[in-house]
C-alpha angles and dihedrals in degrees: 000000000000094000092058089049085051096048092051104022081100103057082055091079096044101051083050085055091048098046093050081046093066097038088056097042103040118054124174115207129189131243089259096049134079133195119220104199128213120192111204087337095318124115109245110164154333110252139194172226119317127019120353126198117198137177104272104241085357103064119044118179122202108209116237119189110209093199121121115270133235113210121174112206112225116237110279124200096234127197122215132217083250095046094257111157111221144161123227138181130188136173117220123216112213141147138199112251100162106038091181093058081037091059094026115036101044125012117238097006095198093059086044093055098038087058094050089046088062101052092040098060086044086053098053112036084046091070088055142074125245089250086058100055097051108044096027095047084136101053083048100049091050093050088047084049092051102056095032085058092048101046085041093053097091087054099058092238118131111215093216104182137345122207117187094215107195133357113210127209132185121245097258091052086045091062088039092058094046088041087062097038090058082052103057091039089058094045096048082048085052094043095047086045093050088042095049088048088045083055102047089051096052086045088050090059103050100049088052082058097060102047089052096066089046112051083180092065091055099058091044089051092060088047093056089056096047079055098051096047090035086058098048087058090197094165100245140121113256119191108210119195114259109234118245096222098043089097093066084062081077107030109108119215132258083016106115124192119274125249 
């Protein structure tokens, strides 16, 4: 037994050489991977994907996923225009679509984006009012997105989307903000009651107008109103105005008055 481990105890270390040789050599790399490829420190090529055979201590590949990313923004103490203090927290959507200017141009692309993407959104949400910031976010995220894909450019990274996530007030400025709220929905109530009564009185007079060109319409009118209380029946005594000009109704013409 010993003289068969002696005759191939030496090929041992040879299958081990040749195995880390082709670990070292052959690399298989995902749809949604690249390879950029460096030859004695020297960038070569992009590969992938698929194998990938390499010269084993002379070539040397950095893996890129091309897949979107997912980076949440850390809270930031944000300053308003009107000197509101807020918190506010976003996510940024990007992707990698040049993985040599990715590996090259900037190290570890994701921690460089994520810090950008800090000072940015302080930036800004700085050069806004809170109002701002609540009722225009998309307006906002689109701005953040803008200037995050431009300054990202030289990377090869592709800001895809920003989303400001939440927007946190203190207390005070909680009850300020209700306070106000209750305000403006008192004064739009004020303003469409002084516009309905504005209505009704245009409506009134016109109306009056109209039943002064036509002296018939006026009495019709009364009689329409003996017919409605006349219908409900409620049982009680109504007084109805006697009309000035009713006694011409019985004045007979050519008599005068005596005396």
């Amino acid at each position: 037994m010993m003289d068969v481990f002696n005759q191939f105890g030496f090929f041992i270390p040879l299958i081990f050489l040749i195995l880390s040789f082709l670990w070292a050599a052959i690399k298989i790399l995902k749809e949604y991977e690249r390879g950029v490829i460096f030859t004695l420190g020297r960038f070569t090529s992009v590969r992938g994907p698929g194998l990938i055979i390499l010269v084993p201590f002379i070539q040397q590949m950095v893996r890129t996923d091309l897949r979107t990313v997912v980076l949440d923004v850390p809270t930031q103490d944000v300053i308003s225009r009107d000197n509101v203090s807020v918190k506010v927290n976003a996510v940024v959507y990007f992707r990698v679509i040049d993985p040599r200017s990715a590996i090259i141009q900037v190290e570890h692309f994701i921690e460089a984006t994520s810090q950008l993407a800090q000072t940015t959104l302080r930036s800004v949400l700085g050069k806004h009012d809170l109002d701002e910031m609540l009722a225009e976010r998309d307006k906002l995220n689109a701005d953040i997105q803008e200037i995050l894909d431009k300054q990202t450019d030289a990377w090869g990274i592709k800001v895809a989307n920003v989303e400001i996530k939440h927007v946190d007030l203190n207390e005070n400025m909680v009850r300020a903000i209700a306070r106000q709220a209750e305000a403006e929905r008192e004064r739009r109530a004020k303003v469409i009651n002084a516009e309905g009564e504005f209505q009704a009185a245009a409506k009134l007079l016109e109306a009056a107008q109209v039943l002064c060109e036509v002296p018939e319409a006026m009495q019709l009118r009364y009689l329409s109103t003996l017919n409605l209380f006349a219908n409900e029946r409620n049982g009680s005594t109504i007084v109805f105005p006697f009309p000035m000009n009713l006694r011409d109704w019985f004045t007979v013409k050519g008599d005068k008055p005596s005396g």
